[in-house]
BAVEX-991678 format. One record per residue: residue in three letters; x, y, z of N, C-alpha, C in turn. Coordinates in steps of 0.1 Angstrom, whole numbers, plus 2048, in hexadecimal, padded with zeros to 3 digits. Each point is the difference from the previous one (the first is absolute). Layout:
<pafis>
ALAXYZXYZXYZ
...
</pafis>
This chain:
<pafis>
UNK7971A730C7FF7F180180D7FA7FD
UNK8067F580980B7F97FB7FD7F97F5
UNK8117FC7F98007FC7F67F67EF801
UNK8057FD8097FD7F08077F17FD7FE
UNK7F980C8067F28017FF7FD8007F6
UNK7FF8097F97FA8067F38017F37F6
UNK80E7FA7FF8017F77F97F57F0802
UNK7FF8028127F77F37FE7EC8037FD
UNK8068138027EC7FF7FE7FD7FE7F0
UNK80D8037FA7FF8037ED7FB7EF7FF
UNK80D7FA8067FE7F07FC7EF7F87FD
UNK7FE8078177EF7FB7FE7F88077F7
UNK80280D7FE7F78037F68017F87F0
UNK8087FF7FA8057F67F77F37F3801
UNK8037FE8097FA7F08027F3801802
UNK7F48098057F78038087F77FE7F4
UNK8018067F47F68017F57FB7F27FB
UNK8117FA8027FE7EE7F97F27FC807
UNK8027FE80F7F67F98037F28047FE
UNK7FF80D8017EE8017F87FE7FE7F4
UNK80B8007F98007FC7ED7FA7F1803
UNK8077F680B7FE7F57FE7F57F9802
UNK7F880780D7F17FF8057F88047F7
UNK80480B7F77F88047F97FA7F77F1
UNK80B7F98018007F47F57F97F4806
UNK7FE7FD8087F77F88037EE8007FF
UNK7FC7F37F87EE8028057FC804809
UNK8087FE8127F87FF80B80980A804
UNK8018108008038088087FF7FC80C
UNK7F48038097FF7F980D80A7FB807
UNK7FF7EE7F78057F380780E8077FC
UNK8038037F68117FF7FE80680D80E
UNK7FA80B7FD80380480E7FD7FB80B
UNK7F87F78078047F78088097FD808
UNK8017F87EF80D7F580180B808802
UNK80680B7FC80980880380180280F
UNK7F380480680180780F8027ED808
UNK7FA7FA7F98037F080B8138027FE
UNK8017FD7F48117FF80180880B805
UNK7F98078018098108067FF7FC80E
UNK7F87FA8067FE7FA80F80B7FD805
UNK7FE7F17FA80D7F27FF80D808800
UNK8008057F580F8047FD80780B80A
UNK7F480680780A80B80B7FD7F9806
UNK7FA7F280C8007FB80C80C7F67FD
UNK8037FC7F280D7FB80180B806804
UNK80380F7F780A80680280180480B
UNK7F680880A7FF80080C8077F280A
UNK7FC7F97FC8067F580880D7FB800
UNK8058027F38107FA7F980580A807
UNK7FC81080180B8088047FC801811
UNK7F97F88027FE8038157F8809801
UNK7F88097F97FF80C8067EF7FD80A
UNK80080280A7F28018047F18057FE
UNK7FF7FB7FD7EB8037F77F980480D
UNK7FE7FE8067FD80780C80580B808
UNK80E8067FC80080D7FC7F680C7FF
UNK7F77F97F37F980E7FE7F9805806
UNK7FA7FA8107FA80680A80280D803
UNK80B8037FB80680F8087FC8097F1
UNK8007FE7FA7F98087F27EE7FF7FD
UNK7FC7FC8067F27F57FB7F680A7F9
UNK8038088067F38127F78038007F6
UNK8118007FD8088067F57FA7F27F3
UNK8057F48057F87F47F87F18007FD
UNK7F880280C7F58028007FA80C7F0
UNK80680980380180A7F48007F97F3
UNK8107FE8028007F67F57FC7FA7F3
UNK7FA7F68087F67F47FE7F580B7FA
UNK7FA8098067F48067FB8058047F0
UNK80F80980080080A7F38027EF7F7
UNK8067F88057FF7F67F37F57F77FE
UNK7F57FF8077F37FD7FD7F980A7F6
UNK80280D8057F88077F680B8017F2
UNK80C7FE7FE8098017F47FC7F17FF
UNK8027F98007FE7F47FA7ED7F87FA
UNK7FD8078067F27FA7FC7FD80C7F3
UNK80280E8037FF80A7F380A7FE7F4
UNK80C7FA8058087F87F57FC7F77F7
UNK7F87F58047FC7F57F97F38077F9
UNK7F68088047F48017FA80A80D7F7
UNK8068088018088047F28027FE7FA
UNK80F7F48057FF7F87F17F97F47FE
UNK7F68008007FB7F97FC7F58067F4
UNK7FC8137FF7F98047F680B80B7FC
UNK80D8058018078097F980C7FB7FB
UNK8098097FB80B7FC7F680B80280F
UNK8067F57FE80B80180480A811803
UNK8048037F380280D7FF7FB80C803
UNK7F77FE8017F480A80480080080D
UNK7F97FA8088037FF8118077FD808
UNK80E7F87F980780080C80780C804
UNK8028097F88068088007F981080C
UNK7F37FC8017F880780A8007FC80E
UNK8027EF7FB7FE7F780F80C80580B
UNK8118027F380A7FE808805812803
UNK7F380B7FB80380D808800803810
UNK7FF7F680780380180F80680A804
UNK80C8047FA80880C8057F280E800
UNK7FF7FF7F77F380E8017F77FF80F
UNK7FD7F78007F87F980E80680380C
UNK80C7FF7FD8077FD810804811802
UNK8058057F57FF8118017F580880A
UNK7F57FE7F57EE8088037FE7FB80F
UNK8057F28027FA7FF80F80980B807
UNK80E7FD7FF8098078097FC80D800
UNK7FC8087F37FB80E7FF7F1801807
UNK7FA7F98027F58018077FD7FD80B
UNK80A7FB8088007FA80B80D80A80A
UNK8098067F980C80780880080D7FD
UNK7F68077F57FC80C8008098047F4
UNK80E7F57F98068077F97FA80B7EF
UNK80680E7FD7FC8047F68057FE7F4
UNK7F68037F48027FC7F380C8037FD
UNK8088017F680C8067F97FE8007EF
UNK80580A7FB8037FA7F07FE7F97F9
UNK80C7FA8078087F37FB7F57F4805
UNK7F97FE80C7F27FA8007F38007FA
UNK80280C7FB7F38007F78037FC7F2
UNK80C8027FD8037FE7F08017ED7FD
UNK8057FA8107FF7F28017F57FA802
UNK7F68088067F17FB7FE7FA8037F5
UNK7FF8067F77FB8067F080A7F37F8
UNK80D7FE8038027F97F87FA7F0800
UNK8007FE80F7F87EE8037F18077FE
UNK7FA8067FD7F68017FD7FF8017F3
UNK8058047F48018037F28067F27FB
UNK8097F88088017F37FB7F87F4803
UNK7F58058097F97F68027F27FE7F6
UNK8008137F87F18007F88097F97F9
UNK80C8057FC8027FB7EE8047F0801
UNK7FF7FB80E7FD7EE7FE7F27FB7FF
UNK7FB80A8047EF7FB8027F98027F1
UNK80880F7F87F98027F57FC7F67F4
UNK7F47FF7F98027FB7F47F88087FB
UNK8018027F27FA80B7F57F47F87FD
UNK7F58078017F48028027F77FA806
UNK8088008107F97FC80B7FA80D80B
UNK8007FD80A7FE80380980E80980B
UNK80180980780A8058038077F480A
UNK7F97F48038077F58077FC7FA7FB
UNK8057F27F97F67F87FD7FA7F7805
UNK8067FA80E7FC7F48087FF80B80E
UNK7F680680180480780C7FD7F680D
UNK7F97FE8018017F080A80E7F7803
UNK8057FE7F780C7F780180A80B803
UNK80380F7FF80A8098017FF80180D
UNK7F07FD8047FE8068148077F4802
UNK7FC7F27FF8077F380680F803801
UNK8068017F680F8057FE80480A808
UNK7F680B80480680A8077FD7F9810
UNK7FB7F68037FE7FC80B8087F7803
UNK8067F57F480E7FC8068088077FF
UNK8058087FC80D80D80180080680C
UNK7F08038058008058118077F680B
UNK7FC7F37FA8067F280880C7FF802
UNK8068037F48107FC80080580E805
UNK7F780A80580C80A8047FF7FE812
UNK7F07FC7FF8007F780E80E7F8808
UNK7FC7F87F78097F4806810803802
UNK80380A7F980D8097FC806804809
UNK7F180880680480280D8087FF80D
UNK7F27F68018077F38078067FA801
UNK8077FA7F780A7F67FF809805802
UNK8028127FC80E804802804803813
UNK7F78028057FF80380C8047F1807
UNK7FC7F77FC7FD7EF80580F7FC800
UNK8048037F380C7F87FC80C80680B
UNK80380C8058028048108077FA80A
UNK7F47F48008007F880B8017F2800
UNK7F67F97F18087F47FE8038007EF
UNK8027EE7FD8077FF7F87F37FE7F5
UNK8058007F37FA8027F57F87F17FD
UNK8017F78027FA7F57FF7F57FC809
UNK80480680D7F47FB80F7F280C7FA
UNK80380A7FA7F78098007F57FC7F2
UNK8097FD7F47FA7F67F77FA7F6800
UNK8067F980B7F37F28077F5803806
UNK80380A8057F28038087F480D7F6
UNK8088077FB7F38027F57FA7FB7F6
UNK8097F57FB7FA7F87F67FA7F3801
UNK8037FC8137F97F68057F0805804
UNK80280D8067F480B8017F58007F4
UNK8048057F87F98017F27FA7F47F7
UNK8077F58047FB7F67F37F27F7805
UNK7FB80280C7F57FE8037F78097FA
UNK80080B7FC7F88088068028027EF
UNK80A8027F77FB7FC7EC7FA7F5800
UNK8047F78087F57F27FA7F1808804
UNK7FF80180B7F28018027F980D7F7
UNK8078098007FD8087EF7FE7FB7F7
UNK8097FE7FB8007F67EF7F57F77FF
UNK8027F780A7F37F57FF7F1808803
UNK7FD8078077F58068017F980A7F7
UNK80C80A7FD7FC80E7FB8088037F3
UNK8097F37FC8078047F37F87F87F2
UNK8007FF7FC7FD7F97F47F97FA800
UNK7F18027FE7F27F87FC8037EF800
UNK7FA7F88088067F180080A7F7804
UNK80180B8048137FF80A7FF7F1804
UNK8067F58017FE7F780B813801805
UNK7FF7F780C81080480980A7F97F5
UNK7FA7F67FE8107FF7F27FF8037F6
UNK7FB8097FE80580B7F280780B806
UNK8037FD80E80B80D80780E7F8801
UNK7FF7F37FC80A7F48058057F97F4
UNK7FD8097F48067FA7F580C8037FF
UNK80880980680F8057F88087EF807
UNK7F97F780B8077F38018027FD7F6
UNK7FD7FF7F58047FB7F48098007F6
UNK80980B80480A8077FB80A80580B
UNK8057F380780880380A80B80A7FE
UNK8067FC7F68128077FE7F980D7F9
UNK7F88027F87FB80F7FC80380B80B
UNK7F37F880A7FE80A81280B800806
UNK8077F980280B80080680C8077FD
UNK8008047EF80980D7FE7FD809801
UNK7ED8048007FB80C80380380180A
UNK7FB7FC80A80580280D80F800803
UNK80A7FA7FC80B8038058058117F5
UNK7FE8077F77FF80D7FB7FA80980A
UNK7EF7FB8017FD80B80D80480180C
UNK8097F68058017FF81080C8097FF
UNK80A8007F480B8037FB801810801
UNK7F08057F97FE80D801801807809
UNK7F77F88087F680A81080D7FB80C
UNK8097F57FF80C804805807807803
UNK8058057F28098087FD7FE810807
UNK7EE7FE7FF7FD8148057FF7FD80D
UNK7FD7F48078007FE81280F807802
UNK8067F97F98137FF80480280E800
UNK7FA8057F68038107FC7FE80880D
UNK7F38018037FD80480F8057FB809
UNK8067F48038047FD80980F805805
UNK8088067F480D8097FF7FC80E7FF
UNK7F58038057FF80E7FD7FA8077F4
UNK7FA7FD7F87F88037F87F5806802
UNK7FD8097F87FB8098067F08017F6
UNK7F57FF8057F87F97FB7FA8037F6
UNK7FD8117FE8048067F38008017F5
UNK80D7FD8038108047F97FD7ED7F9
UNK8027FB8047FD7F27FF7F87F87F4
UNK7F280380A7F58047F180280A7F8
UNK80A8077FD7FD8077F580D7FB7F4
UNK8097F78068067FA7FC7FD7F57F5
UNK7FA7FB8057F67F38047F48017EF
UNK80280F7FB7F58077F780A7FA7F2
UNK80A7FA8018087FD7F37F97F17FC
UNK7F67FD8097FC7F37FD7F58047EF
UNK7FA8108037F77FF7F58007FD7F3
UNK80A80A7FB8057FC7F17FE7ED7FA
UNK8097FD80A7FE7F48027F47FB800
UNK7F77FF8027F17F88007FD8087F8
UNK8008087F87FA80A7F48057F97F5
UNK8107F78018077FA7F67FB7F4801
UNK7FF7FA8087F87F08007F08027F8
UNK7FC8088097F08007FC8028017ED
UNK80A80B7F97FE7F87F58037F57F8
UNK80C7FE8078087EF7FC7F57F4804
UNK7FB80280B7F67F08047F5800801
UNK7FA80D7FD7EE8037FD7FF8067F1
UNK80A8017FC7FA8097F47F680B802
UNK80880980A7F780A80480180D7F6
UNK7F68097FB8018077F6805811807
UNK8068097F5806809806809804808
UNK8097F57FF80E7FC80B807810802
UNK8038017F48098097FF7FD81080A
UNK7F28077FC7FA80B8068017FB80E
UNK7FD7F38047FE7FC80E8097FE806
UNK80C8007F88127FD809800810803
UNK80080B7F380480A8077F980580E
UNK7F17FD7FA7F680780E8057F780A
UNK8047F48028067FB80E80A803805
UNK8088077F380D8088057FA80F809
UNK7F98067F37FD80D80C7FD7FE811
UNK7F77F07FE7F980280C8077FD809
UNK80E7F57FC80A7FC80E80E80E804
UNK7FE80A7F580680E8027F9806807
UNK7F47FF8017F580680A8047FE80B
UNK8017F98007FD7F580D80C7FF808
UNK80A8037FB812801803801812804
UNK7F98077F97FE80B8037F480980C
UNK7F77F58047FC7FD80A80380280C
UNK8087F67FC8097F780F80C80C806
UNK8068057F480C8058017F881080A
UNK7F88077F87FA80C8077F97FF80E
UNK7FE7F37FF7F77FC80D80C7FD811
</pafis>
């Protein structure tokens, strides 16, 4: 991977954790994610427009978006009902194993064989994900419900991974962001309000209005992020290689989760997120 690259996926990973730290700090999970995907809208049909590029473009990709739009419906809706019942520390660190995902497909889909060095990468994301789940004198999982949700946005974001790296190809990084996240925010309202939270009415999805400049740094962090890895693919990055880069985000939300939740057992759970993003790097690398 070039230096160029690598340096901007380290950056987005840097930044990637902030924003679920931040959602996750809010009463209304839900609405505050939302409010993120509305301003994530705005803010690429701006940039799209300041820089000329055509939004209508993505005709010639439309499967590839089509795709898309699916893996980040299913990551985004299993995102918020995660965090909304686990530790920070605890699941993001499962949500953002994508690389594992994007491997097992390719190995099950191109016929490729196991190796060593792949199995000792899968034992390892697998041995760091019990010793995140473990607590002493529980159950060998403890939330096994909330670990399937997590393992179903992890499936999403290796989805959309996909696709985007294929997408980005042909157009620019901002037309492809308007149209998935113009795609999608119909379709979390109509979740949230219906099927999220007992009582739901539509403005308890429409509260983060109330904290304009808050949402508006979230969102300018996440647009910052998911930029950064478009651009990545879009020079050749290799999708991967990419996501497995991309795994320096964990530590990181292992270190928030105890600084802004007072999450317990930091320490055991930094190393196990270390094993699991060595896993996971060792994964990619065999695969």
């Amino acid at each position: 991977m070039e230096l160029k690259i690598a340096a901007m996926v380290l950056l987005s990973a840097a930044l990637h954790p902030l924003w679920n730290a931040m959602i996750k700090r809010e009463k209304r999970i839900d609405g505050a994610f939302i409010g993120m995907v509305t301003l994530l809208m705005f803010t690429s049909f701006s940039h799209a427009t300041i820089m000329g590029y055509d939004l209508l473009s993505v005709a010639q990709v439309w499967p590839l978006i089509a795709l898309s739009v699916a893996g980040q419906l299913l990551y985004g809706i299993s995102l918020i009902r995660t965090l909304g019942h686990g530790d920070l520390s605890v699941y993001y660190p499962i949500i953002r194993s994508s690389p594992l995902f994007i491997v097992i497909v390719g190995l099950l889909f191109l016929g490729e064989s196991y190796t060593p060095q792949l199995l000792v990468g899968i034992a390892c994301v697998l041995i760091g994900a019990f010793v995140l789940q473990y607590r002493r004198g529980s159950h060998i999982f403890h939330d096994p419900k909330t670990m399937f949700i997590a393992l179903l946005a992890m499936s999403g974001t290796g989805i959309y991974s996909i696709a985007d790296a294929r997408a980005m190809q042909a157009i620019e990084p901002p037309v492809l962001f308007f149209w998935v996240e113009a795609s999608s925010l119909p379709v979390y309202i109509f979740v949230y309000r219906f099927f999220g939270l007992p009582g739901t009415r539509l403005p308890d999805l429409f509260s983060w209005t109330k904290k304009p400049l808050l949402f508006l740094g979230l969102a300018a962090i996440c647009y910052s992020s998911y930029w950064l890895i478009l651009t990545a693919y879009g020079m050749g990055g290799d999708v991967a290689a990419v996501t497995s880069v991309r795994q320096a985000s964990i530590p990181i939300s292992v270190i928030l989760g105890g600084l802004m939740f007072r999450e317990g057992s930091i320490v055991r759970r930094l190393i196990a997120s270390l094993v699991l993003a060595g896993g996971i790097v060792g994964v990619v690398l065999a695969g």
